[in-house]
Rosetta silent file (secondary structure, phi, psi, omega in degrees, C-alpha in Angstrom):
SEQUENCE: XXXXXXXXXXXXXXXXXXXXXXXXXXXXXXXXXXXXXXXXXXXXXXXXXXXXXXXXXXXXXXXXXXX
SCORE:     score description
SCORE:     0.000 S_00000001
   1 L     0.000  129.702 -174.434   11.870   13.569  -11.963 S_00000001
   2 L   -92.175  113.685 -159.125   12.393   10.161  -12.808 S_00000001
   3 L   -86.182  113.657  173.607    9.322    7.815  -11.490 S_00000001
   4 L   -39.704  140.305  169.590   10.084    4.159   -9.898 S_00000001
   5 L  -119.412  124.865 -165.860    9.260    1.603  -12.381 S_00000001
   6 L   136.051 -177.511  171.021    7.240   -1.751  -11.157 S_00000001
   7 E  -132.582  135.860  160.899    4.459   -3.060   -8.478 S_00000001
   8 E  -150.309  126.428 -163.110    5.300   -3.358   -5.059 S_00000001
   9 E  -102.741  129.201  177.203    2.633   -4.283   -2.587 S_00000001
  10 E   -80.208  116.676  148.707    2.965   -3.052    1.311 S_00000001
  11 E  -150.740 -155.113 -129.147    0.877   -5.018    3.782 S_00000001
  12 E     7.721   94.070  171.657   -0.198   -6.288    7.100 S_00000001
  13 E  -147.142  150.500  170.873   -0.281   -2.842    8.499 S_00000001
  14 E   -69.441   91.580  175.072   -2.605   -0.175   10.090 S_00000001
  15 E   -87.588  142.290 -176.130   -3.340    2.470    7.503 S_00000001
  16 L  -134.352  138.951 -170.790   -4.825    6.060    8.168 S_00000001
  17 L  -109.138   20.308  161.235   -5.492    7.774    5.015 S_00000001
  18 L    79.893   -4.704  178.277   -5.409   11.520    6.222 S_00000001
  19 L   -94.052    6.451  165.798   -9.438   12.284    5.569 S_00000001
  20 L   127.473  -43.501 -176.406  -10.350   11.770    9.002 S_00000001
  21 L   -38.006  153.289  165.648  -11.951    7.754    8.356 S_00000001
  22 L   -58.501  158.351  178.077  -10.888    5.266   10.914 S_00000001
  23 L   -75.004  152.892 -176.197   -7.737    3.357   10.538 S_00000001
  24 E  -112.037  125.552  171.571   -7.978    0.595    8.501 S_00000001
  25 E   -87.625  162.071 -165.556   -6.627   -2.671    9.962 S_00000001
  26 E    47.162   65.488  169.891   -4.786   -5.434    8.013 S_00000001
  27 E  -103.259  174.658 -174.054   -4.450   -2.936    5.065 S_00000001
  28 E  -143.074  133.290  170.533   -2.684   -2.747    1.666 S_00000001
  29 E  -126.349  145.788 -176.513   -0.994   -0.624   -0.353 S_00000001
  30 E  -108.565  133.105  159.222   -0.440   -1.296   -4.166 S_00000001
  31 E  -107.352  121.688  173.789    2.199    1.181   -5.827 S_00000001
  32 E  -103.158  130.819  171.852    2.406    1.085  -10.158 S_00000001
  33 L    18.965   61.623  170.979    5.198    2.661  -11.370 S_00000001
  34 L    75.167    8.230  154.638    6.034    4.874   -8.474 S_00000001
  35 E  -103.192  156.721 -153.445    2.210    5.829   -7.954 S_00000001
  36 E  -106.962  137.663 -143.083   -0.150    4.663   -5.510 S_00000001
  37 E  -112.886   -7.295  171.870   -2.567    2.371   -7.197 S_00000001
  38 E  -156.009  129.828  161.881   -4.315    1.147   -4.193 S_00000001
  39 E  -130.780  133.104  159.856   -4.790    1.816   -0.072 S_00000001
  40 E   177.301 -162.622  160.907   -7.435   -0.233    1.701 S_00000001
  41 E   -45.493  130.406  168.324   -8.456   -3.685    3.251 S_00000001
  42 H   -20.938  -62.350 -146.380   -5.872   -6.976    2.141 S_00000001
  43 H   -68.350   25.099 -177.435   -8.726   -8.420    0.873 S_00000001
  44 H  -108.400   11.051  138.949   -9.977   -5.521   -2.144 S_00000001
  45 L   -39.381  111.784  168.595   -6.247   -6.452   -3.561 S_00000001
  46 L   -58.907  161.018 -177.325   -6.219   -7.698   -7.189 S_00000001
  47 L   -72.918  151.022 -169.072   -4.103  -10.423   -7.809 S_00000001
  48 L  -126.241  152.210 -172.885   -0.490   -9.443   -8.507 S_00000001
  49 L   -78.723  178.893 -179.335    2.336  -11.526  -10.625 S_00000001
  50 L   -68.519  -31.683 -166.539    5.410  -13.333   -8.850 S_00000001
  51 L   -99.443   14.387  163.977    7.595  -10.497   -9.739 S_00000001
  52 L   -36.049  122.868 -164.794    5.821   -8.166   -7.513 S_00000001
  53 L  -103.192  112.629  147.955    8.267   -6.851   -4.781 S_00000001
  54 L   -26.370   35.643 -134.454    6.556   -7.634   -1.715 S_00000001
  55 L   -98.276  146.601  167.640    7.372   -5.663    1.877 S_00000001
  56 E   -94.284   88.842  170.687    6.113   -6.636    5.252 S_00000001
  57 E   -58.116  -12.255  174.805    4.734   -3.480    7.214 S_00000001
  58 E    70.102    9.107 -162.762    5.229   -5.828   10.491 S_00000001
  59 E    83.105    5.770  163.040    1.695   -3.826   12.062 S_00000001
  60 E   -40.362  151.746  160.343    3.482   -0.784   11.246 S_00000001
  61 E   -85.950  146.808  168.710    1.102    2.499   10.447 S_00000001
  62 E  -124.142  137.643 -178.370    1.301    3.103    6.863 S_00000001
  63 L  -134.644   59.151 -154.585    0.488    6.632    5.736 S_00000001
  64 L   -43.157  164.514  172.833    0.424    7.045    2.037 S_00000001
  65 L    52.635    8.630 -172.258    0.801   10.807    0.493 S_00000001
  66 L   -97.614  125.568  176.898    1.992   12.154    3.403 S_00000001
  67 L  -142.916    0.000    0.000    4.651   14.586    3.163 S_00000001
């Protein structure tokens, strides 16, 4: 299987992270080379370069690992 190559950061969204925790609002998700390198609060993002691809969840739920 061939793995996405890049960072692309997901955010302003509701995330629920399947262990049960409350949803977390105004969340983030960082993906590195097709794995996910962050889910949490905006602000615990590290700073990311310009060539970052960028998506708008819109207040969407985001629900990483879930398959």
């Amino acid at each position: 299987m061939k793995a996405a190559r890049g960072t692309t950061v997901v955010r302003n969204g509701q995330l629920i992270d399947g262990t049960g925790a409350p949803p977390v609002r105004d969340a983030a998700l960082v993906i590195q080379d097709g794995r996910i390198a962050y889910a949490g609060p905006v602000a615990g993002v590290q700073p990311v370069g310009p060539e970052v691809q960028r998506i708008d969840a819109r207040g969407g739920t985001m629900m990483p690992g879930l398959v």
